[in-house]
C-alpha positions in Angstrom: -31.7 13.4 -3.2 -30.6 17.1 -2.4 -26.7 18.1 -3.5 -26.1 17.6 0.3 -26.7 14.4 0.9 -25.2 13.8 -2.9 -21.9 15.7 -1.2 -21.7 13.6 1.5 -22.1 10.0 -0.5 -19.4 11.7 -3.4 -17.4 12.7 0.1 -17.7 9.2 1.5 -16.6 7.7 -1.7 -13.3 9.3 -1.8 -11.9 8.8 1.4 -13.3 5.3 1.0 -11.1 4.8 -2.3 -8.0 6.2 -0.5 -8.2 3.7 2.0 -7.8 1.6 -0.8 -5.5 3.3 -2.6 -3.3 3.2 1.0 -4.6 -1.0 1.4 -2.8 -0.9 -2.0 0.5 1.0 -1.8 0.9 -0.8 1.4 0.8 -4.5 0.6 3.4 -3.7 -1.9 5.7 -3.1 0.8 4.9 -6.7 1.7 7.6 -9.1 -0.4 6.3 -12.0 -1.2 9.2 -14.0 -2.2 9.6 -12.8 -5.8 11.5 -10.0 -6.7 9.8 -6.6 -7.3 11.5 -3.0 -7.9 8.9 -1.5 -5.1 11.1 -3.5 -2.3 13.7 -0.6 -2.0 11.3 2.3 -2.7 11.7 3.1 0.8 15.7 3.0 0.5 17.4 6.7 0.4 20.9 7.9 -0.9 23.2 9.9 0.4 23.3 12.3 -3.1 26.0 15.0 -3.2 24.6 15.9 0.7 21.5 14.9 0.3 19.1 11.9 0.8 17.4 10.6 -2.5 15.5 8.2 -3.2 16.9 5.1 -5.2 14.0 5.3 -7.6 16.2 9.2 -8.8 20.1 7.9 -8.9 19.6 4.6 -10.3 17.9 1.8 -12.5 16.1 -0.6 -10.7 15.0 -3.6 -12.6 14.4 -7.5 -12.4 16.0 -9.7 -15.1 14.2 -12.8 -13.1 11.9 -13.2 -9.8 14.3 -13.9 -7.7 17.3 -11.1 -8.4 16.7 -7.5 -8.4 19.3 -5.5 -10.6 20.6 -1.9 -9.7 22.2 0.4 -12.1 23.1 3.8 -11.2 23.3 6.3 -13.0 26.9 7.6 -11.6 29.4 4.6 -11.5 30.8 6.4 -8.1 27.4 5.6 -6.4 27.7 2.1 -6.5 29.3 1.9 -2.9 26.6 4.2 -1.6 23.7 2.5 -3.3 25.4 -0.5 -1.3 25.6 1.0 1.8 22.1 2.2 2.0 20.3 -1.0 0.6 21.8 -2.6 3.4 21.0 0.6 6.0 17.4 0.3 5.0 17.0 -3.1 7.3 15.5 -4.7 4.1 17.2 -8.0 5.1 19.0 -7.3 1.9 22.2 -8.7 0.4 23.6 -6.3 -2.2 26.4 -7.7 -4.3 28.6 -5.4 -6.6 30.7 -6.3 -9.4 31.8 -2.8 -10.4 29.1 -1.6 -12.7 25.6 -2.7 -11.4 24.4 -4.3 -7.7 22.4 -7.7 -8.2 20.6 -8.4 -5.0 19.2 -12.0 -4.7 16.1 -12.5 -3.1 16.2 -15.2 -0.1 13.2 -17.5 -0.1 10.6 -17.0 2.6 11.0 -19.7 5.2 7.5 -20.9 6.3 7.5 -19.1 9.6 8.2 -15.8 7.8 5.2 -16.5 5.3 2.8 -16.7 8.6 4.7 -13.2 9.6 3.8 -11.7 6.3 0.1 -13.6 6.4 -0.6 -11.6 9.4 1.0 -8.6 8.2 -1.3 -8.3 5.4 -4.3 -9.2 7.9 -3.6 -6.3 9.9 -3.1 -3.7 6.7 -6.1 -5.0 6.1 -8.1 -4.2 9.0 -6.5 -0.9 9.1 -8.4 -0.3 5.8 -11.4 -1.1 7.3 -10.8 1.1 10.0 -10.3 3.6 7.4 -13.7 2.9 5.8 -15.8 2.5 9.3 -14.4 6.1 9.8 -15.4 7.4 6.2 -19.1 5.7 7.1 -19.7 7.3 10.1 -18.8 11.0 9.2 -20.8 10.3 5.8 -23.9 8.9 8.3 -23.3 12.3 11.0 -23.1 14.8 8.0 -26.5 13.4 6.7 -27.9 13.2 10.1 -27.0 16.8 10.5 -29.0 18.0 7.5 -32.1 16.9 9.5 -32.0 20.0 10.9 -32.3 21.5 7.7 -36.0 20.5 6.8 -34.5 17.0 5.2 -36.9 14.2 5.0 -36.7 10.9 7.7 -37.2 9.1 4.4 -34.6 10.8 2.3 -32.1 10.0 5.6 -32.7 6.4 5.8 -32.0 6.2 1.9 -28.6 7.8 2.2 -27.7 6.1 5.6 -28.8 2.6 3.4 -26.7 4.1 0.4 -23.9 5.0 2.2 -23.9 1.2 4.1 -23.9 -0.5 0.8 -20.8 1.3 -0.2 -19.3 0.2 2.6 -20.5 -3.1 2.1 -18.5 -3.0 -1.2 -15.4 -1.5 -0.6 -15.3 -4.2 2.8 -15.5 -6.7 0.1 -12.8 -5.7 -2.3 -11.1 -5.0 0.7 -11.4 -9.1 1.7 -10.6 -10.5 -1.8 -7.3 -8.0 -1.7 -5.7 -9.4 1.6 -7.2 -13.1 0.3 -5.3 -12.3 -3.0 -2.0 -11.6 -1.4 -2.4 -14.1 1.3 -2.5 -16.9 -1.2 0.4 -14.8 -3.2 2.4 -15.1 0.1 2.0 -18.5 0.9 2.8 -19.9 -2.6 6.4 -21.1 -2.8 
């Protein structure tokens, strides 16, 4: 094959992998019951003026799967970190005792496992969207080199490479959301 049609598989590729990479960063926004420090990446502080992330003013650890433990690093944040945890429409509880926030994690009610089911689902298919999208430029950039003297033959071999990678990263793509699904609906 000819370094275009080489650029336009290795081009594919990547924007394939970031929908993966995105599949990926995304379900771990999804709680599924047990505690995880990710759940209040999306929480900011109000830091001397300016809004923080959590993840830069504080510890955030879990001494067990069902309690999430903040320490900050400035005992006069405590009230703040409180404040904002429970800003952030987490659903989250924060509880203080003076030196570090414990937040316990409810259990998912079986309704709200179903919620987070189809949550996943739909991450999911956006991911797929993501790598339809990568297949079809990959399959129009190839196309387009036919009007550079590049062989019928040689374009059906990239069109059938660039389908089995799609093929593949569909798949992992599958056994992901089937991995958290069953994550989510274990009590």
């Amino acid at each position: 094959m000819t370094e275009e049609v080489q650029f336009e598989l290795d081009s594919a590729k990547e924007a394939m992998l970031k929908s993966i990479e995105r599949l990926d960063s995304e379900l771990l926004k999804i709680r599924a019951g047990k505690a995880n420090p990710s759940m209040l990446s999306s929480v900011k502080v109000d830091y001397y003026g300016s809004l923080t992330p959590l993840s830069q003013v504080a510890n955030v650890s879990t001494p067990d799967a069902k309690t999430l433990s903040v320490q900050p690093w400035e005992r006069t944040l405590i009230e703040t970190i409180s404040k904002a945890i429970i800003d952030s429409n987490l659903g989250l509880n924060p509880q203080n005792n003076g030196e570090v926030i414990m937040i316990s994690i409810p259990a998912l009610t079986e309704e709200r496992r179903r919620n987070l089911c189809k949550q996943a689902k739909s991450v999911g298919e956006d991911a797929k969207v993501g790598i339809r999208s990568a297949r079809k430029l990959a399959n129009d950039g190839v196309k387009a080199l036919k009007d550079d003297g590049l062989s019928e033959d040689v374009i059906k071999a990239a069109e059938t490479t660039i389908q089995e990678l799609t093929n593949s990263y569909t798949t992992k793509i599958d056994s992901t959301i089937s991995d958290k699904e069953k994550d989510i609906m274990t009590v």
